[in-house]
Biopython code that builds the backbone (N, CA, C, O; Angstrom):
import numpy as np
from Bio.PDB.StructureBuilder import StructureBuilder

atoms = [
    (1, "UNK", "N", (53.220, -15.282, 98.009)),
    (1, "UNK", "CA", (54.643, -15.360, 98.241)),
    (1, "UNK", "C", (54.991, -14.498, 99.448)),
    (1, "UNK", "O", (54.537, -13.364, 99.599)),
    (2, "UNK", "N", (55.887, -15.144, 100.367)),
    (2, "UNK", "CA", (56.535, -14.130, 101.476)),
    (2, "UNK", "C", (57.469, -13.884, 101.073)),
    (2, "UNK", "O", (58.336, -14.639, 100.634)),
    (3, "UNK", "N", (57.445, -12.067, 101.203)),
    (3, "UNK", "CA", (58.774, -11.638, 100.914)),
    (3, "UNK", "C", (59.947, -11.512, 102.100)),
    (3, "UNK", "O", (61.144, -11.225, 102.112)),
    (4, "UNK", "N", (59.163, -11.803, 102.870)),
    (4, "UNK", "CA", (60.660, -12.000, 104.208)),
    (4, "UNK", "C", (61.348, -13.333, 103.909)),
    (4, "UNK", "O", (62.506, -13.137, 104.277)),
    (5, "UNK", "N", (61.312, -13.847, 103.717)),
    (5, "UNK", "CA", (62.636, -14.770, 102.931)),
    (5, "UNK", "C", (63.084, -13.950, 102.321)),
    (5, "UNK", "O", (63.824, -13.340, 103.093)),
    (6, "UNK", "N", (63.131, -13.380, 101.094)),
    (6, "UNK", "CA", (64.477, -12.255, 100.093)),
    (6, "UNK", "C", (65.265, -12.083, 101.226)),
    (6, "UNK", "O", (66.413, -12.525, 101.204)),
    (7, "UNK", "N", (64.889, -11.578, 102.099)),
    (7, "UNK", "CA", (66.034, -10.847, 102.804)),
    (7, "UNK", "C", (66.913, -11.932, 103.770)),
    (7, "UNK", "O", (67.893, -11.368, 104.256)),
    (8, "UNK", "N", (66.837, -12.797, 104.006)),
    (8, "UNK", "CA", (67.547, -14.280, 104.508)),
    (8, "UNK", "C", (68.960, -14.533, 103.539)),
    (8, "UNK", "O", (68.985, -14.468, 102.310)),
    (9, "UNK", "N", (69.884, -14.775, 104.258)),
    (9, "UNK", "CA", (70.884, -15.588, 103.373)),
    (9, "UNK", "C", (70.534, -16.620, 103.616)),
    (9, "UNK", "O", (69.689, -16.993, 104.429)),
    (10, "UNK", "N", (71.597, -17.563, 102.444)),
    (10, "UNK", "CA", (71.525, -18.415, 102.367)),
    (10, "UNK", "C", (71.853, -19.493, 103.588)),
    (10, "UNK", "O", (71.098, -20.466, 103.590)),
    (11, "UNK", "N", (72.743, -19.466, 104.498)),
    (11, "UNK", "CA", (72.992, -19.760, 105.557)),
    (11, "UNK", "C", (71.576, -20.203, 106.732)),
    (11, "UNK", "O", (71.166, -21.136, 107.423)),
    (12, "UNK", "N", (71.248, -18.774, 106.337)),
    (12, "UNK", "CA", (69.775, -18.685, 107.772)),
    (12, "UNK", "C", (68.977, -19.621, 107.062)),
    (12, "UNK", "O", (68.303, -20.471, 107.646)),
    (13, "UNK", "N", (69.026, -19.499, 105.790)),
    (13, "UNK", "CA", (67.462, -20.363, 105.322)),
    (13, "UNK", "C", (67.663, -21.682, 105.219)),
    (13, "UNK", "O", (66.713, -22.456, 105.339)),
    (14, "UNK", "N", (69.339, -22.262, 104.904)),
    (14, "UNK", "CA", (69.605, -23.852, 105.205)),
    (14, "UNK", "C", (69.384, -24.272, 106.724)),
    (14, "UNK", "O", (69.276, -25.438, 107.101)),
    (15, "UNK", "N", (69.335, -23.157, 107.530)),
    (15, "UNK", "CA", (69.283, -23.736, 108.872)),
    (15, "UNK", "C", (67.676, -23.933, 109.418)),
    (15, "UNK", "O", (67.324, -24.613, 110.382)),
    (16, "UNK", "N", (66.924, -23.236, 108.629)),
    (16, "UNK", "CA", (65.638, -23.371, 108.847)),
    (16, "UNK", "C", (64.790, -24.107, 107.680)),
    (16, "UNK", "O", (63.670, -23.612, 107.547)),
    (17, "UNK", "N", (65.098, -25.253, 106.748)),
    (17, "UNK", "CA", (64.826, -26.121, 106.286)),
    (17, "UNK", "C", (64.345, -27.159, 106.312)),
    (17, "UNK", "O", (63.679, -27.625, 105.387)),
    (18, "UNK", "N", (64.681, -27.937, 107.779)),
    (18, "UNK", "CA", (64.338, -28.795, 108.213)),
    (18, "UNK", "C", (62.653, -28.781, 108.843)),
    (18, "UNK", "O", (61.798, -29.660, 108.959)),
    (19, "UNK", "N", (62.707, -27.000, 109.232)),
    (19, "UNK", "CA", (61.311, -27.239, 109.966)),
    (19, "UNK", "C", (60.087, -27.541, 109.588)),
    (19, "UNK", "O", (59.687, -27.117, 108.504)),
    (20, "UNK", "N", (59.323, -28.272, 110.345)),
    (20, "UNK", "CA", (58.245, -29.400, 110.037)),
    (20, "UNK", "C", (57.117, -28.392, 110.212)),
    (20, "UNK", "O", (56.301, -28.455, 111.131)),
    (21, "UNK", "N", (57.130, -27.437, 109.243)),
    (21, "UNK", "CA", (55.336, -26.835, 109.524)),
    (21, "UNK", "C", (55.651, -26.043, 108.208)),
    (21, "UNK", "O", (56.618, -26.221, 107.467)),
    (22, "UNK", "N", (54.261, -24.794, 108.018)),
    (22, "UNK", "CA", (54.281, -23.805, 107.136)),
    (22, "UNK", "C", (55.725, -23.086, 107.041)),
    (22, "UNK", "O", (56.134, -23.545, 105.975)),
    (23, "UNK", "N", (56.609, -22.341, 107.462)),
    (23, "UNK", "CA", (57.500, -21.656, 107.465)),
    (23, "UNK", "C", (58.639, -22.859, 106.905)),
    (23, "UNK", "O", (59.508, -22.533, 106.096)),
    (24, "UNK", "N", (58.577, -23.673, 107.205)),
    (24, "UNK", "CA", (59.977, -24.516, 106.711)),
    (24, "UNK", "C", (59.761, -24.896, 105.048)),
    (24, "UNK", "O", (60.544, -25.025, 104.107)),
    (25, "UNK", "N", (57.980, -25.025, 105.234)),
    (25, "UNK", "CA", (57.869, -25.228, 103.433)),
    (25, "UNK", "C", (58.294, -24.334, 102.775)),
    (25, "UNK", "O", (59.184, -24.402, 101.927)),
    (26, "UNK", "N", (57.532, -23.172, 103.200)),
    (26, "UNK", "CA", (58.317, -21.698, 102.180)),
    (26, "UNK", "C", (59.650, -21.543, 102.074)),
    (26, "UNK", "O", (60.078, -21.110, 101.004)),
    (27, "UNK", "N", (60.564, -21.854, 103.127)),
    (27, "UNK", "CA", (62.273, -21.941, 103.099)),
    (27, "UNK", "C", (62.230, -22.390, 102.294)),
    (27, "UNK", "O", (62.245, -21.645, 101.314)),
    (28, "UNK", "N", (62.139, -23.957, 102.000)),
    (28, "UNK", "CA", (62.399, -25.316, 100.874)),
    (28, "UNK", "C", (61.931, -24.460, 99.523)),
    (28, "UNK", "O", (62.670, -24.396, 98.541)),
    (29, "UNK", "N", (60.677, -23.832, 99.570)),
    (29, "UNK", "CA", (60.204, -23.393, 98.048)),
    (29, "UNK", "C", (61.593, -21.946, 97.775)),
    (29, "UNK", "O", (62.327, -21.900, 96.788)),
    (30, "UNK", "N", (61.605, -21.170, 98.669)),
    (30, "UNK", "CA", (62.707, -20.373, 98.402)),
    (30, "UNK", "C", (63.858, -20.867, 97.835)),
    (30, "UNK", "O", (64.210, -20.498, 96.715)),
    (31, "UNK", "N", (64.708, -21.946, 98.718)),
    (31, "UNK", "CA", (65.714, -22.339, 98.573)),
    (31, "UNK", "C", (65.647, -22.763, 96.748)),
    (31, "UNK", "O", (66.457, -22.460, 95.872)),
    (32, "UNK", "N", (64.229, -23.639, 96.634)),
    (32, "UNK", "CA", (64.293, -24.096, 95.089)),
    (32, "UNK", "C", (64.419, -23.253, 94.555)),
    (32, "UNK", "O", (65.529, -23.083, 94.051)),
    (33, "UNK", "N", (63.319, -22.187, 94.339)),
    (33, "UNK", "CA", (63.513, -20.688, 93.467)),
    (33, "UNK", "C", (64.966, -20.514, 93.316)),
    (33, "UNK", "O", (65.404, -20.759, 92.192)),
    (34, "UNK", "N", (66.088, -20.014, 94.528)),
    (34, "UNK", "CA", (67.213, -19.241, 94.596)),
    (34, "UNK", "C", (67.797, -20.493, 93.129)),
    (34, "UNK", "O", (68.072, -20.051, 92.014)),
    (35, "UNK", "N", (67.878, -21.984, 93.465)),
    (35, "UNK", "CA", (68.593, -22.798, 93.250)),
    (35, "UNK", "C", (67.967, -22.904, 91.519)),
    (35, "UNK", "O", (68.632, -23.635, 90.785)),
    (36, "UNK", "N", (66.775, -22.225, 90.915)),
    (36, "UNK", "CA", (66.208, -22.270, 89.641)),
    (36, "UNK", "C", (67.274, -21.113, 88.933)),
    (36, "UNK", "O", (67.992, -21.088, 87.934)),
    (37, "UNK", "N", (67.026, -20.418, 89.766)),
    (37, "UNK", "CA", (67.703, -18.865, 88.837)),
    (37, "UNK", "C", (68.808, -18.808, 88.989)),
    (37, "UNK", "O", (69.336, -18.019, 88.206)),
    (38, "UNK", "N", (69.973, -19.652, 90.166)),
    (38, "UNK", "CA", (71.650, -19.467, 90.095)),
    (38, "UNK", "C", (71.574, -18.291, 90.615)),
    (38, "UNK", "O", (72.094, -17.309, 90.086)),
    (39, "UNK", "N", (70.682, -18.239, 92.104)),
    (39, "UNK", "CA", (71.428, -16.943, 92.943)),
    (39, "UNK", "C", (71.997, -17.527, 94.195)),
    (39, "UNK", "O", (71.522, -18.449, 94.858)),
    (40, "UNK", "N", (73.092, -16.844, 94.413)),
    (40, "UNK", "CA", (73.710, -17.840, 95.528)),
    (40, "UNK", "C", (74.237, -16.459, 96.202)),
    (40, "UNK", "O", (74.859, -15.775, 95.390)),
    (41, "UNK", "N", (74.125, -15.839, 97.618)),
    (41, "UNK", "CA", (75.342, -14.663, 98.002)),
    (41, "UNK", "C", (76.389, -15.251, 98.777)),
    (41, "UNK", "O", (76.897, -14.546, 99.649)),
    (42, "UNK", "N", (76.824, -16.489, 98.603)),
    (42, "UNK", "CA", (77.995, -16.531, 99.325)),
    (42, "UNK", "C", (78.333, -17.391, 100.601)),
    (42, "UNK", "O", (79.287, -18.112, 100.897)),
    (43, "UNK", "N", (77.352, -17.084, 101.136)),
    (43, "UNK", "CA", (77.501, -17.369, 102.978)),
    (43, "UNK", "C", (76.810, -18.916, 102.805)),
    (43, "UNK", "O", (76.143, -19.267, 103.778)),
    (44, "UNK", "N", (76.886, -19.782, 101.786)),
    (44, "UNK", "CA", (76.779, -21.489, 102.035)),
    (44, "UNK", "C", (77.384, -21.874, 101.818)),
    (44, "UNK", "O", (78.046, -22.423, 102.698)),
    (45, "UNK", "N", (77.783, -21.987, 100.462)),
    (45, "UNK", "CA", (78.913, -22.239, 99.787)),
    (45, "UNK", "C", (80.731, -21.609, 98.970)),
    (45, "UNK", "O", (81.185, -21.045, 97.973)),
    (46, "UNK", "N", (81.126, -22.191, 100.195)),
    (46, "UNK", "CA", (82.642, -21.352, 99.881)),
    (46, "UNK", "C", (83.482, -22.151, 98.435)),
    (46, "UNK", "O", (84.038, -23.249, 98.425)),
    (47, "UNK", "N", (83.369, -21.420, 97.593)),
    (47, "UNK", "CA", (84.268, -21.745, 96.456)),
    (47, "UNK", "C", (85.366, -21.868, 96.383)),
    (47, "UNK", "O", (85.744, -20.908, 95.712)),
    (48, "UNK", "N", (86.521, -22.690, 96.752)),
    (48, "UNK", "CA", (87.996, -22.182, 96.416)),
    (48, "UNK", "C", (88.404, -23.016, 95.266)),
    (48, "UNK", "O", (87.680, -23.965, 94.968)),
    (49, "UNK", "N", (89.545, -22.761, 94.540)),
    (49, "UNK", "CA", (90.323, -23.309, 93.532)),
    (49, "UNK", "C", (91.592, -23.956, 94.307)),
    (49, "UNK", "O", (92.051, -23.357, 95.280)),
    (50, "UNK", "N", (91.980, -24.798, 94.009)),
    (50, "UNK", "CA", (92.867, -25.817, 94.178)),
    (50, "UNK", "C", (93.938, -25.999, 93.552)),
    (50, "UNK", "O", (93.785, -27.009, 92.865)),
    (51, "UNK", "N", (95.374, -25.389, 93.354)),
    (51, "UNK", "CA", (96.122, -25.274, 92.425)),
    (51, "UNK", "C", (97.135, -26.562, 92.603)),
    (51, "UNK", "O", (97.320, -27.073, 93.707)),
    (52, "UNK", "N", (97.650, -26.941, 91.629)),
    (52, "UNK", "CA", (98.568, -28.270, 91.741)),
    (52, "UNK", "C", (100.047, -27.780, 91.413)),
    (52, "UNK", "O", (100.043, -27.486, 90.218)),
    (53, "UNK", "N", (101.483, -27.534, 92.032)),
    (53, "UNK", "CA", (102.111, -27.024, 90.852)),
    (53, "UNK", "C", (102.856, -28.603, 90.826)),
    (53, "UNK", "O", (102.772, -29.443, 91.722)),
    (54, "UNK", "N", (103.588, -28.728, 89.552)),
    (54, "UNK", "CA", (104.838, -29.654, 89.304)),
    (54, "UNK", "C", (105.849, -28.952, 88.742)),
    (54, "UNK", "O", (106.091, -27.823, 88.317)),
    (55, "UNK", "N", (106.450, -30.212, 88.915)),
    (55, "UNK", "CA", (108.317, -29.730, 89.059)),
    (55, "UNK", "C", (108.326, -29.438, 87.687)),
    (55, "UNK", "O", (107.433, -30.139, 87.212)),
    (56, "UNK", "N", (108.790, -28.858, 86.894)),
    (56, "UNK", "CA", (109.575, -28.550, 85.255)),
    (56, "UNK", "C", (110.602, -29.182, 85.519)),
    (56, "UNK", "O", (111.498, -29.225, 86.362)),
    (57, "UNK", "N", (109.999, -30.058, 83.859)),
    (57, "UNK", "CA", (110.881, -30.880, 83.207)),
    (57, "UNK", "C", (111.860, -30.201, 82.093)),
    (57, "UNK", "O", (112.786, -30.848, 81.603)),
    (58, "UNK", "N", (111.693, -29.369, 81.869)),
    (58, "UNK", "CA", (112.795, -28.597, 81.041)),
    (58, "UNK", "C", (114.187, -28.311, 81.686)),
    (58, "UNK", "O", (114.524, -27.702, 82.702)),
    (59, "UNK", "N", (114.972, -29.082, 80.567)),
    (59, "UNK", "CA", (115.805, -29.036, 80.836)),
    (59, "UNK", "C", (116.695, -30.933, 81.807)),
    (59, "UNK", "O", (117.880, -31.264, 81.853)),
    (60, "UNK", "N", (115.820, -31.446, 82.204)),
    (60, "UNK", "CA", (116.256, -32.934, 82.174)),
    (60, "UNK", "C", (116.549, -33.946, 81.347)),
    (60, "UNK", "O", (115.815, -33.873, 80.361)),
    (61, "UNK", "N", (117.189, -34.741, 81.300)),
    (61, "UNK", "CA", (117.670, -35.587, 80.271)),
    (61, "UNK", "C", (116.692, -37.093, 80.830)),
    (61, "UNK", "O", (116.719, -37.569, 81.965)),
    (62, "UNK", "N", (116.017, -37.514, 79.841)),
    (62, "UNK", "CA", (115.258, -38.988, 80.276)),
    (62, "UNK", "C", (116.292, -40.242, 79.420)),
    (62, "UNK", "O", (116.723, -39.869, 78.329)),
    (63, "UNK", "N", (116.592, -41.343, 79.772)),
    (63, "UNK", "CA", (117.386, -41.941, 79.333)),
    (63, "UNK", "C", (116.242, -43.568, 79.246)),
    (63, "UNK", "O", (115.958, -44.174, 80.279)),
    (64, "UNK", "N", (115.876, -43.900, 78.237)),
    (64, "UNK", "CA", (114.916, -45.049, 78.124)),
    (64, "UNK", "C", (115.749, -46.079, 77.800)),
    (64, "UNK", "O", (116.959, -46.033, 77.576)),
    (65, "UNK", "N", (115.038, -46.973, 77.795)),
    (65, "UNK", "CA", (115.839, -48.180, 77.482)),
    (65, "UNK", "C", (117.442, -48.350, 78.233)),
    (65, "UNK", "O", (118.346, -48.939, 77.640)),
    (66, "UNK", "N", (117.585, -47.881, 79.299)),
    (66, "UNK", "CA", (118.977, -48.150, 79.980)),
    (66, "UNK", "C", (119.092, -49.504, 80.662)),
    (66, "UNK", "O", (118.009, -50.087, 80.614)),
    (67, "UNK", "N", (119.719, -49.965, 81.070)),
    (67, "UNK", "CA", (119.484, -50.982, 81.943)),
    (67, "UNK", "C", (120.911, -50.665, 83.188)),
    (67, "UNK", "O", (121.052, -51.399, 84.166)),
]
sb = StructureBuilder()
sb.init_structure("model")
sb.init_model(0)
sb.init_chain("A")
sb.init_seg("    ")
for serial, (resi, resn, name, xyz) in enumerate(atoms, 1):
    if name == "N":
        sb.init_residue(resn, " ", resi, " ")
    sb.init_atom(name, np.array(xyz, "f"), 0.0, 1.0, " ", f" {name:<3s}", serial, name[0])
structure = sb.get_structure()
């Protein structure tokens, strides 16, 4: 195992993934490892939450059947 990957974010090591020799395999095997155990620091994937608000209905009158 190389331990100079540990010290790579996640960022550096998606960018060096692609490469076609020894060093790009070990990225790919890293990347799997990180992606086995749910370690992630941050710098690939930005998480945000998405909030929706709606209007309150309290307090409106609905009138069915009107014509």
């Amino acid at each position: 195992m190389n331990l100079t990957f540990l010290s790579k974010t996640d960022k550096e090591l998606n960018s060096m993934r692609d490469w076609h020799n020894s060093i790009g395999k070990q990225v790919r095997q890293e990347i799997k490892r990180r992606n086995l155990c749910s370690y992630s620091d941050g710098t690939l994937h930005r998480i945000s939450k998405a909030t929706v608000e709606t209007e309150s209905r309290v307090g409106t009158v609905t009138i069915v059947g009107a014509k």
